[in-house]
DRENPA-660228 format. One record per residue (C-alpha): residue in one letter; x, y, z; residue number from 1. Coordinates in nm, 2 decimals. Layout:
# residues N
<mivex vodren="A" u="X" v="Y" w="Z" fiza="NUM"/>
...
# end
This chain:
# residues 142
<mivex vodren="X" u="0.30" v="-7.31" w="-2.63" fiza="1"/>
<mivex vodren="X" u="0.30" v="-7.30" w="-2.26" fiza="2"/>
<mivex vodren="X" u="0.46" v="-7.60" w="-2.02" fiza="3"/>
<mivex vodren="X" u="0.52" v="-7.69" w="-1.71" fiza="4"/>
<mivex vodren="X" u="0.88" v="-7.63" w="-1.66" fiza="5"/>
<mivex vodren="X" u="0.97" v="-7.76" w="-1.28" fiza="6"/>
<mivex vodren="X" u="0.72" v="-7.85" w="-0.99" fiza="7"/>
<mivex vodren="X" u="0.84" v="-7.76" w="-0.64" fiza="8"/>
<mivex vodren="X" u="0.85" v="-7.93" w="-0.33" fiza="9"/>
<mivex vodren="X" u="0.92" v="-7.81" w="0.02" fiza="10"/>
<mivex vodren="X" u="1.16" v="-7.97" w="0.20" fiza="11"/>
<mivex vodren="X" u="1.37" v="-7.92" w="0.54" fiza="12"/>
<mivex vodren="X" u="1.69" v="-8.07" w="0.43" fiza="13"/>
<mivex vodren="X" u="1.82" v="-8.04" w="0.07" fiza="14"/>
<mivex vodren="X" u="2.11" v="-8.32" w="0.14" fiza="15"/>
<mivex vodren="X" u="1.84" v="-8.58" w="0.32" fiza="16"/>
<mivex vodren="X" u="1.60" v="-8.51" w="0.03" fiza="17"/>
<mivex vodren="X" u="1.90" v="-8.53" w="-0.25" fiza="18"/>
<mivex vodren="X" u="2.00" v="-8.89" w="-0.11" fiza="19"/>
<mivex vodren="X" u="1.63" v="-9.02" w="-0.12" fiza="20"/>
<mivex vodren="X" u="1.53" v="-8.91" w="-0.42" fiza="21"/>
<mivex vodren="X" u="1.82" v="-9.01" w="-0.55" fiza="22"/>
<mivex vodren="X" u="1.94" v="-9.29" w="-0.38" fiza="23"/>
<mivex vodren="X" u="1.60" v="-9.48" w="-0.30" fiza="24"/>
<mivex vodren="X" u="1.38" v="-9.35" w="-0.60" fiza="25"/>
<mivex vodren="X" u="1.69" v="-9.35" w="-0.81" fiza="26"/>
<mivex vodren="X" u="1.59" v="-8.99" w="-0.97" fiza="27"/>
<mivex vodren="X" u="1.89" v="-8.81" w="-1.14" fiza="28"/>
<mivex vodren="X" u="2.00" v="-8.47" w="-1.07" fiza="29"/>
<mivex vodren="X" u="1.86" v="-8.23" w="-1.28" fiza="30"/>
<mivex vodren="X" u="2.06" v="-7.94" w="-1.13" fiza="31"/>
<mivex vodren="X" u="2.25" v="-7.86" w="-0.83" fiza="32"/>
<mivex vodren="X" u="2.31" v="-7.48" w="-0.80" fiza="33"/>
<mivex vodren="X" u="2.43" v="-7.27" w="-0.50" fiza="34"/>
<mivex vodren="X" u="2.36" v="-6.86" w="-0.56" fiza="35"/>
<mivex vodren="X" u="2.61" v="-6.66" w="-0.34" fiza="36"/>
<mivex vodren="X" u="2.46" v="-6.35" w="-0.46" fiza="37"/>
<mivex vodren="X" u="2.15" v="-6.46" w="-0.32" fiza="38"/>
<mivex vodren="X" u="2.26" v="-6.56" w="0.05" fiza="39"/>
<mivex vodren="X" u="2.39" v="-6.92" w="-0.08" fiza="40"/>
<mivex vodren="X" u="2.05" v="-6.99" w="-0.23" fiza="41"/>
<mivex vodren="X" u="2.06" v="-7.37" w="-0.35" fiza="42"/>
<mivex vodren="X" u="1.87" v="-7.48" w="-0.65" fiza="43"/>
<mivex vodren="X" u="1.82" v="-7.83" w="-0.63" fiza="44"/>
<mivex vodren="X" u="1.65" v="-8.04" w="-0.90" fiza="45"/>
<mivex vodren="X" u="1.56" v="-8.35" w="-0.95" fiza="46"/>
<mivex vodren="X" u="1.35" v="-8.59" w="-1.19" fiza="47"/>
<mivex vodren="X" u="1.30" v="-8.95" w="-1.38" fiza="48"/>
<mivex vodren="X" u="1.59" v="-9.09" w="-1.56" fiza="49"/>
<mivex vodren="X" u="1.30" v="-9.21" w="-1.82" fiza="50"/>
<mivex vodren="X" u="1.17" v="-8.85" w="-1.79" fiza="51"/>
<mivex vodren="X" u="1.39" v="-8.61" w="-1.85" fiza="52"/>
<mivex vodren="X" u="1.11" v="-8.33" w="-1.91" fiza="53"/>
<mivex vodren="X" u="0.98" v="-8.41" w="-1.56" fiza="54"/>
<mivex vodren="X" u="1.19" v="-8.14" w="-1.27" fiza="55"/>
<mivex vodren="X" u="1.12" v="-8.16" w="-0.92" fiza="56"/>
<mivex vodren="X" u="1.24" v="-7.87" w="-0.78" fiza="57"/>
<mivex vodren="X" u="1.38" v="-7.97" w="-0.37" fiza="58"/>
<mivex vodren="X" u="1.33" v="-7.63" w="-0.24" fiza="59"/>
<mivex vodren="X" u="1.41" v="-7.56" w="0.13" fiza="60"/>
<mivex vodren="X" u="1.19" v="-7.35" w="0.35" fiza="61"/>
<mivex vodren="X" u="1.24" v="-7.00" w="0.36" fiza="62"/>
<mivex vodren="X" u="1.27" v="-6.81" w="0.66" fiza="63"/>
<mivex vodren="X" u="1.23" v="-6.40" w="0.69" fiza="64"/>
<mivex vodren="X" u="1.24" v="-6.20" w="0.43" fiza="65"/>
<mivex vodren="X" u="1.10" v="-6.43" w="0.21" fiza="66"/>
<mivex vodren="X" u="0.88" v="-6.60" w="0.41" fiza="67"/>
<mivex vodren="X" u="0.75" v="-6.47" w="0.77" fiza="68"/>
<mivex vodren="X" u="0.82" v="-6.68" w="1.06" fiza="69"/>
<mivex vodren="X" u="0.47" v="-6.82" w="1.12" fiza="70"/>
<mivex vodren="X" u="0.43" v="-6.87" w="0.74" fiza="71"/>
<mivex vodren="X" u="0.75" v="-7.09" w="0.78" fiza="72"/>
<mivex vodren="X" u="0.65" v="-7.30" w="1.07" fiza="73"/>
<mivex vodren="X" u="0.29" v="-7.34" w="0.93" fiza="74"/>
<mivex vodren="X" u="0.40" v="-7.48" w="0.60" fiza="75"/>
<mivex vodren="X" u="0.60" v="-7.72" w="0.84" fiza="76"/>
<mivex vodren="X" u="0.30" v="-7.85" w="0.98" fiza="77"/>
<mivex vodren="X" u="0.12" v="-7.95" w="0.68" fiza="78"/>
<mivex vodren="X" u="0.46" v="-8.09" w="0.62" fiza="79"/>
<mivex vodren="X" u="0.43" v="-8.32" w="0.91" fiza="80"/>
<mivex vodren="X" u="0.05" v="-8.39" w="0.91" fiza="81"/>
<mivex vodren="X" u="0.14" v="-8.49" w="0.48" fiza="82"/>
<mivex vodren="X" u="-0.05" v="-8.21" w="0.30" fiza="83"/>
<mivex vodren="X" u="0.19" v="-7.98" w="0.17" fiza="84"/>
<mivex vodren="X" u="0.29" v="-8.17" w="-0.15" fiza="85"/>
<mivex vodren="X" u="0.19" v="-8.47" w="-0.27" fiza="86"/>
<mivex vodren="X" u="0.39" v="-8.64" w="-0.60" fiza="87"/>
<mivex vodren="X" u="0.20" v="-8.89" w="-0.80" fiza="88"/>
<mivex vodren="X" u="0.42" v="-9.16" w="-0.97" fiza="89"/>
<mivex vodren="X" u="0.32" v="-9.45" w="-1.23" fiza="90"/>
<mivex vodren="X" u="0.40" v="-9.74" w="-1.28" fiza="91"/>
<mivex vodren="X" u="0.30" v="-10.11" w="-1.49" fiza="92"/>
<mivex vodren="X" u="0.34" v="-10.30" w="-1.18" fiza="93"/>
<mivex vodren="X" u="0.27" v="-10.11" w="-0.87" fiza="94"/>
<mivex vodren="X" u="0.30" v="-10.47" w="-0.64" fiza="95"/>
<mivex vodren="X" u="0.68" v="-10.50" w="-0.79" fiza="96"/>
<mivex vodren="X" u="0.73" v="-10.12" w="-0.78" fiza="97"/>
<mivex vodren="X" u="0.63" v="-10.16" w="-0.43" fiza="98"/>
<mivex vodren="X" u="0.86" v="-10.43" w="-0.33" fiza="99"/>
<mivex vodren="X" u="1.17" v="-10.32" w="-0.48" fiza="100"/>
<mivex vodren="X" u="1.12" v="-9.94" w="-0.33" fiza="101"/>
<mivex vodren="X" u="1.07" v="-10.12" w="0.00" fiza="102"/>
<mivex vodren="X" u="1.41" v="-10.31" w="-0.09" fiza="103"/>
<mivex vodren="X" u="1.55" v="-9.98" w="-0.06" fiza="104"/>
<mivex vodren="X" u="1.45" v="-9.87" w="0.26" fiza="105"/>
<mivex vodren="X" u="1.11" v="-9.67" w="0.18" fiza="106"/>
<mivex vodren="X" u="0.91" v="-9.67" w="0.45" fiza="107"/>
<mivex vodren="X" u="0.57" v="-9.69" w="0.30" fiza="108"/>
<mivex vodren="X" u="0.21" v="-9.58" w="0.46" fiza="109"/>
<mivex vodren="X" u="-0.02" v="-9.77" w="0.27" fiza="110"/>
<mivex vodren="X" u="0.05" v="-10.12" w="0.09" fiza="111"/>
<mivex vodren="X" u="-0.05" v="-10.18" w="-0.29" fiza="112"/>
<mivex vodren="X" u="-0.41" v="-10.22" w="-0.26" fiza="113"/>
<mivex vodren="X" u="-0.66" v="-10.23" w="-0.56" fiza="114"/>
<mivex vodren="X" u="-0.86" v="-9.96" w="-0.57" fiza="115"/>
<mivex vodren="X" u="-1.19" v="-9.78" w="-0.83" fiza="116"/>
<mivex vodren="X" u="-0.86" v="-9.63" w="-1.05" fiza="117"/>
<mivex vodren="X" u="-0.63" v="-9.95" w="-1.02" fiza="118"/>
<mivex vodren="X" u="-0.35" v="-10.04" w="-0.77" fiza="119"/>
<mivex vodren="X" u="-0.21" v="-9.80" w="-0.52" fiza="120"/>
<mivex vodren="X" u="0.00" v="-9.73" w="-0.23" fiza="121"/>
<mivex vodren="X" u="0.13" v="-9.46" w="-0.02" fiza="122"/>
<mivex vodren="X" u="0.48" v="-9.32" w="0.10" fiza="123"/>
<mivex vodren="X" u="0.62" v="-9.01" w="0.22" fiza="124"/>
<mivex vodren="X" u="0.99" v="-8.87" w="0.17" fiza="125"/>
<mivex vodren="X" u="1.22" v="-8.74" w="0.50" fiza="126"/>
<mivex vodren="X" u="1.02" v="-8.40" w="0.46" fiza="127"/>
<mivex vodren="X" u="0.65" v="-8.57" w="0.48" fiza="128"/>
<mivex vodren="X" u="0.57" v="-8.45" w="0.17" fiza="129"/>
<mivex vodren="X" u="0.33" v="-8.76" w="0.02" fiza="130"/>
<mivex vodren="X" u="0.38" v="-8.97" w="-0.28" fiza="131"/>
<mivex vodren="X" u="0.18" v="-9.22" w="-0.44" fiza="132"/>
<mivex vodren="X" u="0.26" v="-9.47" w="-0.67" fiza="133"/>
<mivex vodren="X" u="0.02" v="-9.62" w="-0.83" fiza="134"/>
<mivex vodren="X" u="-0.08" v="-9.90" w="-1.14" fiza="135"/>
<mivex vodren="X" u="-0.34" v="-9.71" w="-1.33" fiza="136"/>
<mivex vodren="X" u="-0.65" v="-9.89" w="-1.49" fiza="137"/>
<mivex vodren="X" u="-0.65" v="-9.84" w="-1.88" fiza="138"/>
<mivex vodren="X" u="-0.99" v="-9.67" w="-1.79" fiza="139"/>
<mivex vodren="X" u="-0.85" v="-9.45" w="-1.60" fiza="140"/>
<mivex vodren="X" u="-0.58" v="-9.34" w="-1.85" fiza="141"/>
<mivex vodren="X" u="-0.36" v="-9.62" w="-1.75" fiza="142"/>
# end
């Protein structure tokens, strides 16, 4: 049987996007990994306490050989602009989800609003890379 083992998200500092994943979303580390071998190549993971099948791979921009230079500084854009990643998160009460992330400092884009699917708002980590949380309809899957 095939799975998903880790998602990956760019980001353009692996500290700034350890601490708010894990100190504002309260994720856990899954794994925290520096590769000498491999020019100090860091693998950092995170996920869901309640999930611990769910990896989100924080994965810093490569520059030359891996990636070229313009590849580099147009995945940075999309960064910015919000289109390079996006995370989806659930939850039962998006409105309380929404308050208490706030609570924590998020900075969010878009307040709980109800939408065709059910309730949703917007947020985007240090990076830019956009997540939604959102209060599903039990139509929708919910």
């Amino acid at each position: 049987m095939i799975k998903i083992g880790n998602v990956q998200l760019w980001v353009h500092d692996q500290d700034d996007s350890l601490a708010f994943y894990t100190q504002k979303l309260q994720m856990k580390i899954r794994a925290d990994v520096t590769v000498a071998e491999m020019g100090n190549f860091r693998w950092l993971v995170v996920g869901p306490a309640s999930q611990p099948e769910v990896a989100i791979v924080l994965m810093a921009i490569p520059g030359p050989p891996i990636m070229d230079t313009t590849t580099s500084e147009e995945v940075r854009d999309l960064m910015a602009k919000g289109f390079a990643g996006t995370i989806f998160l659930t939850t039962e009460d998006c409105q309380a989800s929404y308050e208490e992330l706030k609570g924590r400092g998020v900075e969010f884009v878009e307040v709980p609003e109800q939408r065709p699917y059910g309730i949703d708002a917007s947020f985007r980590d240090p990076s830019g890379n956009h997540i939604r949380l959102t209060q599903v309809d039990e139509t929708f899957g919910g």
